[in-house]
N, C-alpha and C positions, 0 to 999 in steps of 0.2 A: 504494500500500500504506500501510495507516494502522496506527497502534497501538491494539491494543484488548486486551480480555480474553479469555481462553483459552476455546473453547469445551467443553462438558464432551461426551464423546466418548460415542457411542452404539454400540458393539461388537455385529458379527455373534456369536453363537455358538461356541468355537473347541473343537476336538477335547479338550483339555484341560477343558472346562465339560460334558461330555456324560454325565459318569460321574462320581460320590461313594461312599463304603463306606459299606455299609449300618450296621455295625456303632458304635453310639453311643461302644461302649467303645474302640474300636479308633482312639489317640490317636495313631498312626504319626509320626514326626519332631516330636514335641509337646514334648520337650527343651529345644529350640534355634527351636522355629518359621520359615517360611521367611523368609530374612534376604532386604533389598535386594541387586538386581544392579546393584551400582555399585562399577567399578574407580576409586579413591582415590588422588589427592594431596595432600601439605598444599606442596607448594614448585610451583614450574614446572619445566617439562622440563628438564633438563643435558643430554640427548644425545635422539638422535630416539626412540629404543627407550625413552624416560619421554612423549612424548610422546601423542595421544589419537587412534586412526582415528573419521571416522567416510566413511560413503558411504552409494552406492543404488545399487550396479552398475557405473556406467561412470563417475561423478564420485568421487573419494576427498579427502579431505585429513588431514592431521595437524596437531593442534594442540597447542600447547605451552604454553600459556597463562602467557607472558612477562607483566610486570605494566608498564614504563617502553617495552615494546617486545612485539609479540606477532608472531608467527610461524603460519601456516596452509603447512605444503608441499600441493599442489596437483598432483591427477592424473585425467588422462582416458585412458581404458583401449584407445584406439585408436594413441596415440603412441606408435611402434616407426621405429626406425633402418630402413632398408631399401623395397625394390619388388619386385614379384614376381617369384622366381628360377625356371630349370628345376635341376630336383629329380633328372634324369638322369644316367647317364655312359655311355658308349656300350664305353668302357674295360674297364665295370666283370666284365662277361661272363668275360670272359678272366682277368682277377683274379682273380678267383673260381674260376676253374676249377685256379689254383693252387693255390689256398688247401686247396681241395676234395684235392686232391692231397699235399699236405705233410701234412695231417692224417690223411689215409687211413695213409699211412706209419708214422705217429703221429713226426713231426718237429714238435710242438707250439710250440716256442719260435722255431721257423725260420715255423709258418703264421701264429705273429703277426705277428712282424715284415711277413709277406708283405700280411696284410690289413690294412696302412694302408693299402696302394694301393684299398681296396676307400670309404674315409673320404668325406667331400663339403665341401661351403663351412660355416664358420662359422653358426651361425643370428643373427639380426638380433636386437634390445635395445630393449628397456624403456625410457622415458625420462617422466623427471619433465614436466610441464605448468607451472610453476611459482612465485612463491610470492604471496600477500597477502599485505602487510606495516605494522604498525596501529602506530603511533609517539607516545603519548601526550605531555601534557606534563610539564615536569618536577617535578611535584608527584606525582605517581605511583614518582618513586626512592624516595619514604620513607613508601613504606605499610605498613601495618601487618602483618607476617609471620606474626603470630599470628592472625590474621584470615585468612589465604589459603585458598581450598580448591578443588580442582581436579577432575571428576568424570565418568568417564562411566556414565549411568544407560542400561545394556541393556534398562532395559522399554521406553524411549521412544527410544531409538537420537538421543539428545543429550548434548553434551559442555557441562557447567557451570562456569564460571570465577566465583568472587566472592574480594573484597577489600575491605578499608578504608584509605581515602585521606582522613587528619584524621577526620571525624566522618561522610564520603561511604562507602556502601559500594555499589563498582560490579557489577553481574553484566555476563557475557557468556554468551548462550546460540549453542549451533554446531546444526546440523543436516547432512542433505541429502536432499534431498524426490526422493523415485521418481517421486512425480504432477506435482510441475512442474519434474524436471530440472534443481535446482538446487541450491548452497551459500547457505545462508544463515549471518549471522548478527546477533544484537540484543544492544547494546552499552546499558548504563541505568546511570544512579544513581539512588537515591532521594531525594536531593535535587536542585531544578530547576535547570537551566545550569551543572551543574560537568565537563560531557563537553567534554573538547578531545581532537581527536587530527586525525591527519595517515595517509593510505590509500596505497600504493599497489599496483604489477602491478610482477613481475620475472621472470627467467627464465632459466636456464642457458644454453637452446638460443637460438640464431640469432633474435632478435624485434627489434619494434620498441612501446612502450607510450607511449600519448598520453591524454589529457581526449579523451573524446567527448562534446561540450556542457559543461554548468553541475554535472553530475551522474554522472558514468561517465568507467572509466578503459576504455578499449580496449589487447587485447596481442594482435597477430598475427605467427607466426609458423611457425618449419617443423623440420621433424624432419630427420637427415642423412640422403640416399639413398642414403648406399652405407655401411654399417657405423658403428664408430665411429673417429673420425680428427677430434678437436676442430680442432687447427691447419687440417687441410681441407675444413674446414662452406662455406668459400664457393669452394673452389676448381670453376670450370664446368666440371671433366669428370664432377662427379660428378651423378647425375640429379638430379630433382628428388623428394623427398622429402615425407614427409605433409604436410601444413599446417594450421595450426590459428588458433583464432581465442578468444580470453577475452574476458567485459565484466564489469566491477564494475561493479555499480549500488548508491550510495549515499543513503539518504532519513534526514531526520531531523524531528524532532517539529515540528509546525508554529508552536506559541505561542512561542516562541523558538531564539534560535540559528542563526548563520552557517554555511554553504558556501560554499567557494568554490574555482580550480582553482590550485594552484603548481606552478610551474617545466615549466608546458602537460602536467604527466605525476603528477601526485598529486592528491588531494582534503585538503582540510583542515575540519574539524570545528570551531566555538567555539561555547561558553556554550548548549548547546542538552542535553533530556534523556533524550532515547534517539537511535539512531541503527543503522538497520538496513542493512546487508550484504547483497548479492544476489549470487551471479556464475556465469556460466551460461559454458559453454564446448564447443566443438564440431572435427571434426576432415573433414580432406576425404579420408580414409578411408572409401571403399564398396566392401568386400570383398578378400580375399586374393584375387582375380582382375586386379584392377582397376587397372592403373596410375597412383599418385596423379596424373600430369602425363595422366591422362585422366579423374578425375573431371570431374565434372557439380557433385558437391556445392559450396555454398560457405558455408564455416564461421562467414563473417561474419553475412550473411543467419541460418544458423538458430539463432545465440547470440542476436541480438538477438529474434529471433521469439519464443524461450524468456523471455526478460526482458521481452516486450510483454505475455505470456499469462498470468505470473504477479503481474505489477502488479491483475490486476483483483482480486484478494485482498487481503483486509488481513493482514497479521502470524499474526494466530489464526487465520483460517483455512488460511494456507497450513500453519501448525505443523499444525493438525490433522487436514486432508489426510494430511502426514508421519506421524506417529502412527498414524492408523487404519490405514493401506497397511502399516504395518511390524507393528502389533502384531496384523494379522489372519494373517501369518506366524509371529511370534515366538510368539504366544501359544498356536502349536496342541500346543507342550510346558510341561510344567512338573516341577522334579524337588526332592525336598524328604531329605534326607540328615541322620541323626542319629547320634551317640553313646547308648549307654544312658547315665542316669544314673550305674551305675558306674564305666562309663570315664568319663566326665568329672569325678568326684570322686578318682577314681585321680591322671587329672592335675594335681590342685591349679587355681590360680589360673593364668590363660593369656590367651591373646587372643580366644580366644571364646566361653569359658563365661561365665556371670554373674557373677564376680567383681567385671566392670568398669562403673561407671557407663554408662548409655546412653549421654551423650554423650561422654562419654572414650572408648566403643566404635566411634563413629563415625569420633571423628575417626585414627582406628589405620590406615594408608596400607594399601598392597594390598601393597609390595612389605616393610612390616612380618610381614606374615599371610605368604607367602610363607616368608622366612626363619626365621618361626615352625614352619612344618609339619612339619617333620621331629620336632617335640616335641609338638606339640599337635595334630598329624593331623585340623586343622577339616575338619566335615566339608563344612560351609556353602562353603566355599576350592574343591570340587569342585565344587560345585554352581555356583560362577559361572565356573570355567572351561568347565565344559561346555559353560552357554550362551553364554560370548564364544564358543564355534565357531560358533554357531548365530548368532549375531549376525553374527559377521565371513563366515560364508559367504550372509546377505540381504546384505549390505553391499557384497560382491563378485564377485554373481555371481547378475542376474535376466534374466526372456526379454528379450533387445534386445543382452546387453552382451554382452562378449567373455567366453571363460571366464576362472574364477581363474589368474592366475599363479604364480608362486614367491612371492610376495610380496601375493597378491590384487592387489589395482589399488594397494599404497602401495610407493611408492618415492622417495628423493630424490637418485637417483645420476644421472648420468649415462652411468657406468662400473659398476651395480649387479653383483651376487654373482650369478653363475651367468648374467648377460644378464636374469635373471626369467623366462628364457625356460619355457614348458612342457617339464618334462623330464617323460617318457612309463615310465620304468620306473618309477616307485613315486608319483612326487609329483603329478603331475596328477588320478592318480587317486585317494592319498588325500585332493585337495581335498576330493573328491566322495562319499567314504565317509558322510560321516552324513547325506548329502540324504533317503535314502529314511528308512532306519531312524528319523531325529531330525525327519522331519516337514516337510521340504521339499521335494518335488519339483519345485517348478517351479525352484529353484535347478539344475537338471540342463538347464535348455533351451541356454543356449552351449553345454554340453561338447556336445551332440548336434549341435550347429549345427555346431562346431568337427571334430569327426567326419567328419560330413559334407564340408566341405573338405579334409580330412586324403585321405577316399578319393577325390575328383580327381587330386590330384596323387600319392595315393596310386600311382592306376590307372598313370601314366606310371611310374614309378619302377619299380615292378615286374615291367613289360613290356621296358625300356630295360635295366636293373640286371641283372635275376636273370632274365630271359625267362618268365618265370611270368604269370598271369592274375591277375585281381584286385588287390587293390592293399593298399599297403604301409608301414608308417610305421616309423621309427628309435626314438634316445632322444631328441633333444630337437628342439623345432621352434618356429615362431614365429608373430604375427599373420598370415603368410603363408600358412602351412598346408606348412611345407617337410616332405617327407618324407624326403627322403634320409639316408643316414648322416650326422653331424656330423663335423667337422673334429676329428682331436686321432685318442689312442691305441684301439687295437678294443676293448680291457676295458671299456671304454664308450660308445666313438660308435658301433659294428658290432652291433645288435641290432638284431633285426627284429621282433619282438613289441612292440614299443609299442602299431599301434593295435589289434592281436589282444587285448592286454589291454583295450585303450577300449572294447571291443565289447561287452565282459562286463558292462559299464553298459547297454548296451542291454539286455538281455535280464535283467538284476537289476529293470531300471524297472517291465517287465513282470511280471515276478513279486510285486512292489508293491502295481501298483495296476490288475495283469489288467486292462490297456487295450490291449485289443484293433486298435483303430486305429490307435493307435501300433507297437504290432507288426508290422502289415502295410506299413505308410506307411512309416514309419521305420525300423524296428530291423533288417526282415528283409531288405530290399536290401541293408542294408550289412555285415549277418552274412556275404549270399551273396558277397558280394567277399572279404569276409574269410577264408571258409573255402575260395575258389578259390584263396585263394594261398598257403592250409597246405597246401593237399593237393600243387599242385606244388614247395612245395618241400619237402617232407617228400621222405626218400630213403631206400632201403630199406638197412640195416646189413648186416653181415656173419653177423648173428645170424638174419636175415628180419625182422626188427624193422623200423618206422618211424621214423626219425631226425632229427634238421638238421644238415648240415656245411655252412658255420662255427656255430658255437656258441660264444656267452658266457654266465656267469652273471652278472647287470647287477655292474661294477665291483670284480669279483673276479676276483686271479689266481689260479694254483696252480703246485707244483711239477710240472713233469714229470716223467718216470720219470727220464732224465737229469739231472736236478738243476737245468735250466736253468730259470728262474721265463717262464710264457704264461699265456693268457688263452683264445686258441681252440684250440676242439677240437671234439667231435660230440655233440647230444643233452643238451646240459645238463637238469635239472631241472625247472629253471622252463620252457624253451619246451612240454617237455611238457606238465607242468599245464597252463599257458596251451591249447593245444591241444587237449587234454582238455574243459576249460574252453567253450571255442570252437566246439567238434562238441557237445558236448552242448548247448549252449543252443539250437543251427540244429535240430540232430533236434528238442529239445522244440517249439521254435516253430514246425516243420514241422507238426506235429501240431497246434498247438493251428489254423491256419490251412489245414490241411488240403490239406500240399504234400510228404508224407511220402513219395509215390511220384516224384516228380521226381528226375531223373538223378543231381544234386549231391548230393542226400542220401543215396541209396542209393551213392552213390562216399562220403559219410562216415560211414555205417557200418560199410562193410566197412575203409575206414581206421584207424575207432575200434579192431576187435578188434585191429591189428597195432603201434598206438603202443607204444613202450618205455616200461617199466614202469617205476614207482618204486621204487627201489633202496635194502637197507638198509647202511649202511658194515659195516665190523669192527669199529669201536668202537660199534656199535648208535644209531648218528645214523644220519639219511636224506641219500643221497650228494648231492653238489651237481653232480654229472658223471657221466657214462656212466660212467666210469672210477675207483676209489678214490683219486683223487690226490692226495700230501702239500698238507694245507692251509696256508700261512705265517701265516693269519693268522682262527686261528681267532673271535675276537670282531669278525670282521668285521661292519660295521654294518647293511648287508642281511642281511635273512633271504629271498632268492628261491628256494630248496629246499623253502620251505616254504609257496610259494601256495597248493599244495592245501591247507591247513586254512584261512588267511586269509590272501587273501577268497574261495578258491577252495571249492569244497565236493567234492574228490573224497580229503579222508582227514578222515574222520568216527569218531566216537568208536565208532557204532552199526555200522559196514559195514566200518571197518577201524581195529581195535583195534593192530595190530602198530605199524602204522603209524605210528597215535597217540602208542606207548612211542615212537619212534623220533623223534615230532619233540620231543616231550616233552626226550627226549637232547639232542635237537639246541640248542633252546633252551636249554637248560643248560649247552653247552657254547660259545654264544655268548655267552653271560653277562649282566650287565643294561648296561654300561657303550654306550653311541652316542648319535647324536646324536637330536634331539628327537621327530623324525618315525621312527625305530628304535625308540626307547620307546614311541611309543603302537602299533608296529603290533604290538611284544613281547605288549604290554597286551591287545591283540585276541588275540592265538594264544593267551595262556595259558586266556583266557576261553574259547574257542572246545573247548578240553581239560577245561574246567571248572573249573580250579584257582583258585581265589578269593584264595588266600596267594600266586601267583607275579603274579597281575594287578595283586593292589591293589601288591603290592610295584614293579611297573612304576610305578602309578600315583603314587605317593608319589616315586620317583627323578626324575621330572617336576617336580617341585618344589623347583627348587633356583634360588637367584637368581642370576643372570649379571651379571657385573661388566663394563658393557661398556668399560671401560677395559683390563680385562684377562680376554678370553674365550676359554675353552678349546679349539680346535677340536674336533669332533666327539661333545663332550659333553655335548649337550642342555641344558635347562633350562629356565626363566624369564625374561624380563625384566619390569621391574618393571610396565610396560602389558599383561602377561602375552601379551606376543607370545611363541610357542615360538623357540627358538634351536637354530641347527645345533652351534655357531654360524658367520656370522654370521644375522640371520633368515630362517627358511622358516616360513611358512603354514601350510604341511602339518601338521602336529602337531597346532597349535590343532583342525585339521578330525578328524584322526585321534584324539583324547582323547574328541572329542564320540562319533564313531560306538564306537569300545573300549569307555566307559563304559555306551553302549546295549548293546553285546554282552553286556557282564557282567549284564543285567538282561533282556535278551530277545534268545531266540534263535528262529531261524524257519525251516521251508522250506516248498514249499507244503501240504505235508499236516502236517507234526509242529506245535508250539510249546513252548518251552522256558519255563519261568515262572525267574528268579531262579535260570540256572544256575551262574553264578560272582561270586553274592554276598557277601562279604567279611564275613557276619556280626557278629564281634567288633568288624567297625570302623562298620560303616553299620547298626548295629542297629535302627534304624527308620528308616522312611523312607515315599514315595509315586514314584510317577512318572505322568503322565498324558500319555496323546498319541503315545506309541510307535507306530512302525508296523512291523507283522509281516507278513513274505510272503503273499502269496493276498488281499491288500487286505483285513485287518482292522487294528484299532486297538487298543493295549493302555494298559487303565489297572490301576494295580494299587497298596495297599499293604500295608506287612508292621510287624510291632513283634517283640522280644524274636528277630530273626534271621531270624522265619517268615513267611511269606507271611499275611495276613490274608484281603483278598480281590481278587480283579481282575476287571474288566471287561471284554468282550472284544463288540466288533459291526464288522460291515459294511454302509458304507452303499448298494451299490448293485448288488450281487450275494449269493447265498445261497453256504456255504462250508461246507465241513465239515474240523475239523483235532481232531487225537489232540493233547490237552493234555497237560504231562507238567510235574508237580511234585513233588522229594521222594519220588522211587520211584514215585507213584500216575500211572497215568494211565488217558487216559479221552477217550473219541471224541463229538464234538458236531458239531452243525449250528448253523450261523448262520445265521438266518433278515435277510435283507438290512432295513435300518431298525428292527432291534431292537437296543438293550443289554443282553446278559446279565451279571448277577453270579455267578461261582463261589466256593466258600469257599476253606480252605485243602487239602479234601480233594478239590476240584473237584469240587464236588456242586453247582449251579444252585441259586441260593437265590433269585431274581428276577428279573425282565425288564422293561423298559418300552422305549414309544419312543422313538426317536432324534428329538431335536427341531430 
């Protein structure tokens, strides 16, 4: 790999380029113009949450951009504690039949207790890969602080470090490449031979790190195979556990400048003037089936394969490689957000009006703009949060890798927050929330992968556990694909709707991007499991109703009649919807596949008429249990009572209005106050109601900076790399702001479309959006000035579609002729067509 010049990139066409407003005058977000997506430092990291992700799926790192010392934490998305478990209990039959029993009685607080026995083993944990560590010399302690700037730029999915060191000013550029599988990075001054620094590999977990040759640090090592138990990493009862394998590969400019190896386990760098970073890493990880201590793979072999394939590049091309593969995803959206000129004259002088010199605007950090927003409501502030979701979800989640965890693929714990494990009542599947809608789908192929394993061990679990057919998943599970209940109390490990909710991914895809193949291949085998093992355990109430005993609502208690505070009882809320949810998407894709007379479906129809209904309290919320029970804690941080509006679609504004007031109530009555991933899904329900004043007001509570010295539990927020905060961080958020903010702008099902139904007028007075994706596989572009819709574009490119547009009271029924783009105005009236190029 040699150093050369960048090459200048030659881009496919992306859904965002295929559509402009016709309208000359129509100067939408023309304000503020769209500002750079680059989250900003002027100092280095203090804690990891200042720190910079960047990845490609299954490599992550963080960088901190120390200036005397630099820091890279280091993750591969296959390192998990543990080997694969049975997911059974042979016990659990008989449990249950307790449980089933105390409940019937309504003894609520006696069937909680009863249904711990119902629990399973712990799920296994996340574990850092871990660190490059860049040790300059010591002329680098007294560089110039006014000079620092620290950067990541979301168009090109790179992290930028520069400084001045006396009259030298060094950059560092970070990546990590999808096409060749690896971390790089390129370390320069602009003056010749003033780079010294010292490299090496380290690591939490149980390794060993050596010089491999004149030029490469090797680090192999292993993950624990039975939980975590640091003091008993080496004791031999315990199995053997993943194993992994790192290589840094070091190059430096050829006209000058020493290499050479210290202390048989560093590289050391002098007088030479760039110096480029490679390091490829790999895991003997080959599926949650597979006994590491019986892989085949070997992680040494294919790290160094990955570092032999990418040598045959120079520098620019592998960066542009990187580039093209990321910005043919990132760039199939784009979203541009304005103040009217009055409100920004309103607010005087700020941090994002024009008051402030270009470069005094630049240099204004991210977590400045942040603690700004409560006063100066930028709108530009929205617009790159949006996209870090879209960024961090390419970044964390492509076809090959594992899916996103609690934390996407960044972690430096050993002992992380929650294991990171996939937890299945809300957070896994908000990863996934803005895939379709924000223009990603192939970011959706692990979770379907993942799915897919979930229903193996699914299938045991269900037959063993609950004697029922089809198969079954909890709330939290692992690399392994554990399905069983989790270890701890039932108000949260005793739920059995996790993968019934994943499933609703499948048949969302499909409504997408009407890929039919997918549907048949994939989505609908694993529906049919899924809806074999609602129907058995669905149980008929005392009402004739269709029910579930035991029932939770995810991580809520209540009082019982007696006073005594439980958790289970019969028929909660949420499995319903879910359920609901579940049958309807199998009937529809019976139909579309032409399997609507088959036995299982006609057993879920005649199910669907008898499920229990959605229920409304005394205090006109929507019940969260069969039963009105004193609630303790009303601002509780889930909203699972309220699936059916979002993401669910069975209480709709148009079909059931009552319903609507009721969750309307309900919302209200939970209040805005949880943690990160609670605010954006707020954000989504308000929108989904239409309320434009209760969304953006989510949207704006999101915005608050988190002091990670002293972090509030449960209270959401910022940090200053605008990772969302529980606290401590979850993912989820960041994912769930992106998909909320689509909602607010485009709503969809397969027939209707919603143009700009919980638009925020007063605050995002003008604006654009390009590249949305609406149900029945069309694309929406659209913009609007002074509140109102100007015009939007609307095509499909590979089937013909007809959808009832609805803007602003009007609506109006068209056809989309496949490979054409239409324009409508603001009265949806077709004012042009061309084709789709």
């Amino acid at each position: 790999m040699e150093e050369g010049h960048r090459w200048v990139l030659v881009k496919k066409p992306c859904d965002r380029d295929a559509w402009s407003p016709t309208l000359s005058s129509s100067n939408s977000g023309s304000n503020s113009g769209p500002g750079p997506l680059k989250i900003r430092f002027n100092e280095p990291a203090k804690y990891w949450t200042d720190a910079l992700p960047i990845g490609n799926g299954r490599l992550g790192a963080m960088v901190w951009g120390g200036v005397p010392a630099e820091v890279l934490n280091l993750n591969e998305d296959t390192l998990w504690t543990g080997i694969p478990g049975d997911y059974t209990d042979p016990n659990a039959p008989e449990a249950l039949a307790e449980v089933r029993k105390l409940v019937n009685e309504g003894q609520y607080a006696e069937a909680t207790s009863a249904a711990a026995q119902l629990s399973g083993e712990p799920s296994e944990v996340y574990q850092p890969l871990g660190d490059v560590k860049i040790e300059f010399d010591d002329s680098h302690t007294k560089y110039d602080k006014e000079s620092y700037h620290r950067e990541l730029d979301l168009d090109t999915a790179t992290v930028t470090v520069r400084y001045s060191v006396d009259e030298v000013e060094f950059t560092r550029e970070h990546f990590v490449s999808y096409p060749d599988q690896a971390i790089v990075v390129k370390i320069s001054g602009n003056k010749p031979g003033r780079l010294n620094f010292t490299a090496s590999l380290d690591s939490e977990l149980h390794h060993r790190s050596y010089a491999n040759g004149k030029s490469q640090i090797a680090m192999q090592g292993s993950c624990p195979g039975k939980g975590i138990a640091s003091e008993s990493l080496e004791d031999d009862d315990y199995p053997e556990g993943i194993q992994f394998s790192a290589f840094l590969d070091l190059q430096i400019s050829g006209s000058m400048g020493t290499l050479h190896v210290l202390d048989d386990k560093k590289l050391h760098v002098e007088g030479c003037d760039w110096a480029i970073i490679m390091l490829s890493a790999s895991s003997s990880f080959d599926g949650p089936f597979i006994n590491p201590s019986d892989s085949q793979r070997d992680p040494s072999s294919e790290a160094l394969s990955t570092l032999n394939s990418i040598k045959r590049f120079s520098y620019s091309e592998v960066y542009s490689r990187h580039v093209s593969d990321y910005q043919n995803l990132f760039h199939s959206v784009s979203l541009q957000l304005s103040k009217s000129s009055k409100s920004s004259i309103g607010n005087g002088c700020n941090l994002t009006n024009n008051c402030l010199a270009g470069g005094q605007k630049q240099s204004i950090s991210t977590a400045d703009r942040v603690k700004a927003f409560k006063t100066d409501e930028d709108p530009s502030l929205v617009e790159l949060l949006f996209q870090f979701g879209r960024y961090l979800l390419i970044s964390s989640s492509r076809p090959g890798t594992q899916a996103s965890n609690l934390q996407g693929i960044w972690n430096k714990d050993i002992h992380p927050a929650w294991d990171c494990a996939p937890h299945l009542n809300i957070n896994l599947q908000m990863n996934y929330w803005p895939s379709l809608p924000c223009n990603l789908k192939e970011s959706q192929e692990p979770l379907f992968d993942y799915i897919s394993s979930l229903s193996v061990n699914g299938h045991k679990t269900a037959k063993v556990n609950y004697q029922a057919s089809g198969w079954v998943a909890h709330q939290i599970s692992d690399i392994w694909a554990k399905s069983s209940p989790d270890f701890g109390q039932p108000v949260w490990a005793l739920w059995q709707m996790g993968g019934a909710w994943l499933c609703t991914h499948l048949w969302e895809h499909y409504t997408y991007t009407v890929d039919k193949d997918f549907l048949r291949n994939k989505a609908y085998p694993l529906l049919e499991g899924c809806a074999a093992f609602l129907l058995d355990w669905l149980i008929e109430g005392p009402e004739g109703y269709l029910g579930t005993n035991p029932s939770t609502s995810p991580e809520h208690n209540f009082t019982a009649p007696d006073g005594k505070p439980a958790s289970v009882s019969n028929t909660s809320t949420m499995d319903m919807a879910i359920t609901r949810e579940v049958f309807s998407a199998i009937v529809s894709a019976a139909e579309v596949l032409d399997k609507s007379k088959d036995i299982l479906i006609e057993r879920v129809r005649k199910a669907q008429q008898r499920l229990y209904p959605t229920k409304i309290s005394t205090d006109g919320t929507i019940m969260e249990w069969a039963k009105d029970f004193k609630d303790p804690e009303v601002h509780h941080r889930h909203l699972s009572h309220l699936f059916g509006l979002f993401p669910g679609h069975t209480i709709t504004l148009q079909k059931t209005p009552d319903l609507c007031k009721a969750a309307e109530k309900s919302l209200q009555k939970r209040g805005i106050e949880g943690p990160g991933w609670s605010t954006t899904w707020k954000t989504a329900l308000w929108a989904r109601l239409h309320n434009s004043e209760h969304a953006y007001e989510m949207v704006k509570h999101l915005f608050d900076l988190v002091d990670p010295e002293n972090p509030r539990s449960f209270e959401g927020g910022l940090y200053s790399n605008l990772f969302a905060a529980h606290p401590p961080f979850q993912i989820d958020a960041n994912f769930g702001f992106s998909a909320a903010l689509a909602e607010m702008l485009v709503q969809s099902t397969m027939q209707e479309l919603y143009l700009l139904p919980a638009l925020p007028r007063d605050k995002w007075d003008s604006g654009c959006v390009k590249g949305l994706k609406a149900r029945g596989g069309v694309t929406v572009s659209m913009c609007w000035s002074g509140g109102e819709l100007d015009e939007v574009g609307l095509w499909s490119e590979d089937h013909n579609v007809t959808k009832r547009l609805h803007y602003g009271g009007t609506s109006v029924t068209t056809t989309l002729s496949c490979g054409t783009v239409y324009t409508f105005n603001k009265h949806l009236q077709c004012v042009r067509s061309h084709a789709l190029e």
